[in-house]
C-alpha positions as CSV (number, residue, x, y, z in Angstrom):
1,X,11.0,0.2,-21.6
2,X,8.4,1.7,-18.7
3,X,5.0,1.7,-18.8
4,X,2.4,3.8,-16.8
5,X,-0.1,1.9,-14.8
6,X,-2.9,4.0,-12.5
7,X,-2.9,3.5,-8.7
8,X,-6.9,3.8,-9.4
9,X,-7.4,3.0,-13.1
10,X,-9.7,6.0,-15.0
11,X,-12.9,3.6,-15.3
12,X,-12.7,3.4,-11.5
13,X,-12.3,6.6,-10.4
14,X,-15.8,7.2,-10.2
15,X,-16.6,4.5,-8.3
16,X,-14.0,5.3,-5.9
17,X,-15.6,8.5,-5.6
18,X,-19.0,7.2,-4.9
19,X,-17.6,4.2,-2.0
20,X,-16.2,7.5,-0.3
21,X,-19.1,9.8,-1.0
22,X,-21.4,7.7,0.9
23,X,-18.6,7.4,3.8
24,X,-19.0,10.8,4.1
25,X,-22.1,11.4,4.4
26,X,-22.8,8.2,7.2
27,X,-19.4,10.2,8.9
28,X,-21.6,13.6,8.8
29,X,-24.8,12.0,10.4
30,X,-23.0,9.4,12.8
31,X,-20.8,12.7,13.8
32,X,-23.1,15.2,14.5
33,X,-25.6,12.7,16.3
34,X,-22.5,11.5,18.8
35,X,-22.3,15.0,20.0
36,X,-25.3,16.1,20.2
37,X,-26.2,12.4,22.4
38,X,-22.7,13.1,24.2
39,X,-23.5,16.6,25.5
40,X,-27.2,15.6,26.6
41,X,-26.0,12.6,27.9
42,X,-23.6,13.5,29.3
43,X,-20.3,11.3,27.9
44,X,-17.1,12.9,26.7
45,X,-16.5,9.6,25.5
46,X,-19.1,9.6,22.7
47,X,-18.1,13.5,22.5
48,X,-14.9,12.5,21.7
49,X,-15.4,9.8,19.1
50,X,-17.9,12.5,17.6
51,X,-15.1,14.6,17.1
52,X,-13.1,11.2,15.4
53,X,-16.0,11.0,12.9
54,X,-16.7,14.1,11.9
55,X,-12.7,14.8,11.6
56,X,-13.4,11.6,8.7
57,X,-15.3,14.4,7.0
58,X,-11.6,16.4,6.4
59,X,-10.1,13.3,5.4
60,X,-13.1,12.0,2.9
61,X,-12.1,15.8,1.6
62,X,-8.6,14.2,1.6
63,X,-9.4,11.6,-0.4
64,X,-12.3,12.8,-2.8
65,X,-9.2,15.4,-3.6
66,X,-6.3,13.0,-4.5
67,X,-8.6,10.2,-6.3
68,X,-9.1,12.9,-8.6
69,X,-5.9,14.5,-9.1
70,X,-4.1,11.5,-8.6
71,X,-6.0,9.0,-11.0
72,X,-4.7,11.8,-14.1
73,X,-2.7,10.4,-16.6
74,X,0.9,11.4,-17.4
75,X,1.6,14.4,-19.0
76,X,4.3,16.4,-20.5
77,X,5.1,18.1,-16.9
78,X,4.3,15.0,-15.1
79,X,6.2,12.1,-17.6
80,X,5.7,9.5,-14.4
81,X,2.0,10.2,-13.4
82,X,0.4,11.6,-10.2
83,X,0.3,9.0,-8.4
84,X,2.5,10.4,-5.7
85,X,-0.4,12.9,-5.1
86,X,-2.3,9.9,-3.7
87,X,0.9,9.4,-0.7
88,X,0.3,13.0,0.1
89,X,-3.2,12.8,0.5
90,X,-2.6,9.6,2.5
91,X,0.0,11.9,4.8
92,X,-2.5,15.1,5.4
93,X,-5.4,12.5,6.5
94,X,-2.5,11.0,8.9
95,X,-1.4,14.7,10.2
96,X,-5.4,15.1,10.8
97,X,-6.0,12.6,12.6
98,X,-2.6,13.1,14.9
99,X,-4.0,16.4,15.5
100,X,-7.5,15.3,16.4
101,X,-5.7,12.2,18.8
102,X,-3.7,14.7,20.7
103,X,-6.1,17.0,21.2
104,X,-8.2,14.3,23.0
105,X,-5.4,13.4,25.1
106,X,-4.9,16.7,26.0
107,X,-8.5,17.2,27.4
108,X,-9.3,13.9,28.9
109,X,-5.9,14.0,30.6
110,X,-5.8,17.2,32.4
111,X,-9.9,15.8,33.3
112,X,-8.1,12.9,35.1
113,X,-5.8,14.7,36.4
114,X,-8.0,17.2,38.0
115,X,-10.7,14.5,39.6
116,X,-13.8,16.4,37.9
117,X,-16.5,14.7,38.2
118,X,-18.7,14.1,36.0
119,X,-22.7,13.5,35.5
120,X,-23.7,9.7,34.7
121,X,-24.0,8.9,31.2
122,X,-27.5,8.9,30.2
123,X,-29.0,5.2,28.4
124,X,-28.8,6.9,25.0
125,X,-25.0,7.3,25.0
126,X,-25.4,3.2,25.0
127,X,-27.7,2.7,22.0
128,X,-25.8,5.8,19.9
129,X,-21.9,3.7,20.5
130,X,-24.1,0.8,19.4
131,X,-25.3,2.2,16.2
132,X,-22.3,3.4,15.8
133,X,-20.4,0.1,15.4
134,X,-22.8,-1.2,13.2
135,X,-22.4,1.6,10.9
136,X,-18.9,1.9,10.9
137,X,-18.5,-1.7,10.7
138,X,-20.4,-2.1,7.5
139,X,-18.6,1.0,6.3
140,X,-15.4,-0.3,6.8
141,X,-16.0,-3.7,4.9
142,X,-17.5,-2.2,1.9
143,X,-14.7,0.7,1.4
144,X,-11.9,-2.1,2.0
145,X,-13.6,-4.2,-0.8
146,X,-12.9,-1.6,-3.1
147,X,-9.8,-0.6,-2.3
148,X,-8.6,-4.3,-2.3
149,X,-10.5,-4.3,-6.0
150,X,-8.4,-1.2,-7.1
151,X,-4.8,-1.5,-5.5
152,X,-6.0,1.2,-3.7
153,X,-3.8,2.0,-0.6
154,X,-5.6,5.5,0.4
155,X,-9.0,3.8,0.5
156,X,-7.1,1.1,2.1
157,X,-6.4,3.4,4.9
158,X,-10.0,5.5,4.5
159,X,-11.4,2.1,5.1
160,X,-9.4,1.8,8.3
161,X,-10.5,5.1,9.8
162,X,-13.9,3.7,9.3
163,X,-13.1,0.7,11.4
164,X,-11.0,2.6,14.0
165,X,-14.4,4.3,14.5
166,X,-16.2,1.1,14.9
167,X,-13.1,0.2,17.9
168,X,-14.3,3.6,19.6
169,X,-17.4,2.7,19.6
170,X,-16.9,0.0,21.3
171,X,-14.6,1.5,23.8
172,X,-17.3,3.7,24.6
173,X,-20.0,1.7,24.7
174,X,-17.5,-0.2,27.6
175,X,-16.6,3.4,29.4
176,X,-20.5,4.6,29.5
177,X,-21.9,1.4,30.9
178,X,-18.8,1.4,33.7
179,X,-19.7,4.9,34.3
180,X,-23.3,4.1,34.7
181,X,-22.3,1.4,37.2
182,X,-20.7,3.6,39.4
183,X,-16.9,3.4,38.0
184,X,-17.1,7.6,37.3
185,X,-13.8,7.8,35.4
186,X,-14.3,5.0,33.2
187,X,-16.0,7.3,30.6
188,X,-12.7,9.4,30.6
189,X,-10.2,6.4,30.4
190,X,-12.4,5.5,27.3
191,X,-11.8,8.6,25.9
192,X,-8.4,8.3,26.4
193,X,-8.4,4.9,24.7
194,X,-10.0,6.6,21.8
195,X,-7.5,9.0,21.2
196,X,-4.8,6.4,21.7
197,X,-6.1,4.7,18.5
198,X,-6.7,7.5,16.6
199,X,-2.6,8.4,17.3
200,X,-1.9,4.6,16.7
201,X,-3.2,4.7,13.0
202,X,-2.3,8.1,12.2
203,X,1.5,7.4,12.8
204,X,0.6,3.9,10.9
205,X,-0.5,5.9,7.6
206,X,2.3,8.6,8.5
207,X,5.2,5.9,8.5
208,X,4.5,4.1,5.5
209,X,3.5,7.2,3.1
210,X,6.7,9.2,4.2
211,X,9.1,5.7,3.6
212,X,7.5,6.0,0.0
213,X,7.5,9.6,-0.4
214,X,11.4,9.0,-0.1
215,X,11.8,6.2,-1.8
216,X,12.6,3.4,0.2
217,X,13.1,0.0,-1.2
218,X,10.2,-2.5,-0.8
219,X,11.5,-6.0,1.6
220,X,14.1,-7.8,0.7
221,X,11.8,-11.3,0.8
222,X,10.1,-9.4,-1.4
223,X,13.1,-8.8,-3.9
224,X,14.2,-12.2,-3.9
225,X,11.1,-12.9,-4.7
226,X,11.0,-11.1,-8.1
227,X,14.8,-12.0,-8.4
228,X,13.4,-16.2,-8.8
229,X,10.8,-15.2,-11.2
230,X,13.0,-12.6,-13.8
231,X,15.9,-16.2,-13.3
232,X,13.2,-18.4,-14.8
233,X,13.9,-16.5,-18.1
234,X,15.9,-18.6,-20.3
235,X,18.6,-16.2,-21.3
236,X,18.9,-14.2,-18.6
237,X,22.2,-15.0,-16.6
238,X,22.4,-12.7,-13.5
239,X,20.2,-10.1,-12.2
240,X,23.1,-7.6,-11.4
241,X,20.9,-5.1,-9.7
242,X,17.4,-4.5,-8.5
243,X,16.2,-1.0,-6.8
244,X,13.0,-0.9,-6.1
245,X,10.7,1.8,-4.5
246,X,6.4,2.8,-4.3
247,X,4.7,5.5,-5.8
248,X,0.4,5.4,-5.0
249,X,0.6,1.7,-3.8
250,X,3.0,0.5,-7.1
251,X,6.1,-1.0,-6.9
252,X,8.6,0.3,-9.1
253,X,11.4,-1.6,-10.3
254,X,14.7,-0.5,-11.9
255,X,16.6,-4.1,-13.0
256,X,20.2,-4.6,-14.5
257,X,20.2,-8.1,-16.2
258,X,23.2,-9.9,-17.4
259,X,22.6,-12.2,-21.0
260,X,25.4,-13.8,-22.9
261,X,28.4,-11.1,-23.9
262,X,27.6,-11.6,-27.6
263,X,24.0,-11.5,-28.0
264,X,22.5,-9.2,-30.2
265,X,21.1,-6.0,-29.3
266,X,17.9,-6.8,-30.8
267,X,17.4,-10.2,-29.0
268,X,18.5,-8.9,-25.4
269,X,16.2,-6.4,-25.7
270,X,13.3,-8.7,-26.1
271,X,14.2,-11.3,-23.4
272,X,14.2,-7.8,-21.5
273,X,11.2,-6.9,-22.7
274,X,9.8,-10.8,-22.1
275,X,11.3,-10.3,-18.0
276,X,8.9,-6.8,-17.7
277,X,5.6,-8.5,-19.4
278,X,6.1,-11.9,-17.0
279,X,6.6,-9.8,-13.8
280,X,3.6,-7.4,-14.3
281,X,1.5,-10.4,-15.3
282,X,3.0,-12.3,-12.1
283,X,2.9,-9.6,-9.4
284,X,-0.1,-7.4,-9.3
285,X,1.2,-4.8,-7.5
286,X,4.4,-3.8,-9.7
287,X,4.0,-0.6,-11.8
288,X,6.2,0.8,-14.2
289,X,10.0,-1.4,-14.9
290,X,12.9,-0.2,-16.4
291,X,15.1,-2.6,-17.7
292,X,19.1,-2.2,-18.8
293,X,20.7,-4.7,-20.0
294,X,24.4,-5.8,-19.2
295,X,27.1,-7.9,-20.6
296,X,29.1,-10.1,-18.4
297,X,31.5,-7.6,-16.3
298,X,35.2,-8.2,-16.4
299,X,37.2,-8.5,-13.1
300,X,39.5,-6.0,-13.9
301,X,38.6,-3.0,-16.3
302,X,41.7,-2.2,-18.9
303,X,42.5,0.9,-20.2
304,X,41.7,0.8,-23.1
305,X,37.5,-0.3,-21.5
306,X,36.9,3.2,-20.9
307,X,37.9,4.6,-24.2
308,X,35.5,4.7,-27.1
309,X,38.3,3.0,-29.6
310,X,36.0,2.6,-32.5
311,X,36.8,5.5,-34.7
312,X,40.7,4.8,-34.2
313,X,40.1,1.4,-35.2
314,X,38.1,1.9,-37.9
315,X,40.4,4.6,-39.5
316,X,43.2,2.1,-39.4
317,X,41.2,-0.6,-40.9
318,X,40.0,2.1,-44.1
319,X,44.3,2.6,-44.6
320,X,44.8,-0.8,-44.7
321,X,41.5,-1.8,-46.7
322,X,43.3,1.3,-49.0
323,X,46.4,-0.2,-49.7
324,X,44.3,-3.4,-51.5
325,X,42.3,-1.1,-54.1
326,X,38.9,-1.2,-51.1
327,X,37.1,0.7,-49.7
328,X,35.2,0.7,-45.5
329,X,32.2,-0.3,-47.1
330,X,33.3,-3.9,-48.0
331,X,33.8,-4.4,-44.0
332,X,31.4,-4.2,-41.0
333,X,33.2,-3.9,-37.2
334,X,31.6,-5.5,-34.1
335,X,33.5,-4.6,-30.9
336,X,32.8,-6.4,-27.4
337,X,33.8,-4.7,-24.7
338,X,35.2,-7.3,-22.4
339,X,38.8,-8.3,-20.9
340,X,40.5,-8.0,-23.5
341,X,38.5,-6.0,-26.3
342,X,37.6,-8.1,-29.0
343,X,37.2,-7.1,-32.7
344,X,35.5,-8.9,-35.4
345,X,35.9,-7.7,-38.8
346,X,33.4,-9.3,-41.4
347,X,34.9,-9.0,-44.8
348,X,32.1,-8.7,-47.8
349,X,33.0,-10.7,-50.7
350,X,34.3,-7.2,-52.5
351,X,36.9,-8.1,-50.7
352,X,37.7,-11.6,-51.0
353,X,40.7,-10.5,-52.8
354,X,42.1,-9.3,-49.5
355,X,41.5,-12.6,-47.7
356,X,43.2,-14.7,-50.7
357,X,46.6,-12.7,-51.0
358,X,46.7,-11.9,-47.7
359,X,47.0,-14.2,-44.2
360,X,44.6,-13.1,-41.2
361,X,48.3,-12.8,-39.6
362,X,49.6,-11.0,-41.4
363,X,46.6,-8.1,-41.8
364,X,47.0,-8.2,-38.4
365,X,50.2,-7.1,-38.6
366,X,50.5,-4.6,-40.7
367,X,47.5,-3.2,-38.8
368,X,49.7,-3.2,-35.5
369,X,52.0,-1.2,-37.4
370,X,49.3,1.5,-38.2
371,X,47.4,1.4,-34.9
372,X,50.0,0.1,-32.4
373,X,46.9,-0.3,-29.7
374,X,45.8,-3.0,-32.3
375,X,48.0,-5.1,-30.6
376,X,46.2,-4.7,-27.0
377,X,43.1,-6.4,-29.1
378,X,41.8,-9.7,-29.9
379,X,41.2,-8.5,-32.9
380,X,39.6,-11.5,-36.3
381,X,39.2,-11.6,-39.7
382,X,36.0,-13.5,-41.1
383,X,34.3,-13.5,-44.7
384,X,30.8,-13.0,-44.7
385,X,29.0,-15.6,-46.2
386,X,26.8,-13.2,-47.9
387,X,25.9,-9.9,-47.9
């Protein structure tokens, strides 16, 4: 009972591709003209948060990579998608940007440290963080848009590199203009401040791919949540268990649901069936849900619960059935496995014969004498009332 459903559905991979393409290429230009602007004008603030977007470049890579392997449909090797492809991708652009925030620190640090001084900022550092934010800003606005549209929780966080950018920017547009005032190691703290940010989101997107990479369970609000909704069901008498876990920003759900001990096989699978369709129309974000179905559980478990008794009982049944000129195929045996094991045998009208000689008593006797666990049984005799 488990359907497959795409972190990015096929007909939007493509776009996906595109809203990143055109990241890239803004990161490329932004990047390369916040270095070149820093290094004539003299900032190692704008140098570093040209370093933060042309290291967006690596992590566009990142995600160009997994949109496209990840959005694959299941295959034989793969029975439960790609999606986890997209977590990975989501954990290399998190390891990149550590890398790129503690390299920062590193330099602007031991700078500090050391009391170098360094030239004034020039005006263009000003106008360059300015652009900057306006770039980034937009950038992050229309990639978050999509990702919101797709479920998307690697252009989710591609969306919020673009914006960390944008907080840079800022931060250096505030360290430049100190400097230029006078305040020499403002320009540095800002640097400093931009590497803090950069580590801030990395360990965000680190912490939150590796709890779904192994398979931690979504909140319990959250649980309760879909624990209401599957209660709503007519039918359904106890939700017995629910494990959840993510896999490319879907929820997964594994549900053990209690209906009435004799209800057919046939019905509790559709009121299971009916619980999966509600929830994924419900709650946009659940994936794939598989479903088992329980019986009421007994307090105390006999013996005789953990033994497979119908071909015993059913041997029994076809020496008794024997001894009255019939044969098995005038009966039909339904076991429930409960506290004590109950038997029904439906008698066809073959063997009506049986039922008019013979007391439900006393078949239940002799049957005790030719199965002695028999007697451990609630065990009935019925007619059908047709075949």
């Amino acid at each position: 009972m488990s359907d497959y459903q795409h972190p990015i559905a096929t007909g939007n991979t493509a776009h996906a591709a595109k809203v990143t393409l055109i990241g890239a290429l803004f990161d490329l230009a932004l990047g390369v003209l916040k270095i070149i602007t820093g290094i004539l004008g003299h900032s190692a603030a704008l140098i570093a948060d040209g370093i933060h977007s042309l290291s967006d470049l690596a992590t566009d890579a990142v995600v160009l990579l997994s949109i496209r392997l990840g959005g694959r449909a299941a295959d034989k090797s793969h029975p439960f998608g790609h999606r986890r492809i997209e977590t990975l991708g989501t954990v290399l652009l998190g390891l990149i940007l550590l890398a790129v925030a503690l390299s920062l620190l590193w330099h602007n640090t031991i700078s500090l440290w050391q009391g170098q001084l360094s030239p004034t900022p020039a005006w263009p550092v000003l106008l360059v963080a300015v652009l900057s934010w306006f770039i980034k800003e937009g950038l992050y606005w229309y990639t978050i848009k999509a990702a919101r549209a797709m479920n998307s929780d690697l252009l989710s966080a591609n969306a919020w590199h673009s914006r960390s950018d944008a907080f840079s920017s800022i931060v250096v547009l505030i360290g430049a203009g100190g400097a230029m005032l006078g305040f020499w190691w403002l320009d540095a703290v800002a640097a400093l401040l931009v590497a803090i940010l950069i580590a801030a989101i990395s360990l965000q997107l680190l912490k939150r791919s590796l709890a779904e990479l192994i398979d931690t369970a979504i909140p319990e609000p959250q649980q309760q949540g879909y624990r209401q909704h599957i209660l709503q069901t007519q039918g359904i008498l106890a939700v017995n268990e629910l494990r959840s876990r993510t896999s490319g920003g879907k929820v997964l759900l594994e549900l053990k649901l209690e209906v009435a001990p004799r209800l057919s096989a046939s019905e509790a699978h559709w009121l299971g069936t009916q619980v999966k369709q509600q929830l994924q129309q419900q709650f946009s974000e659940i994936g794939d849900i598989l479903v088992h179905i329980n019986s009421p559980a007994t307090e105390t478990a006999t013996a005789e619960s953990t033994l497979n008794i119908r071909p015993a009982l059913t041997a029994a049944l076809n020496q008794l059935l024997l001894r009255y000129q019939t044969d098995a195929d005038n009966i039909e045996l339904i076991l429930y496995y409960q506290d004590p094991i109950r038997a029904n045998v439906l008698l066809s009208s073959n063997a009506r014969q049986l039922v008019d000689s013979v007391s439900a008593s006393e078949l239940l006797q002799q049957l005790q004498q030719l199965w002695p666990p028999a007697a451990q049984l609630q065990i009935h005799f019925y007619l059908k009332k047709a075949d």
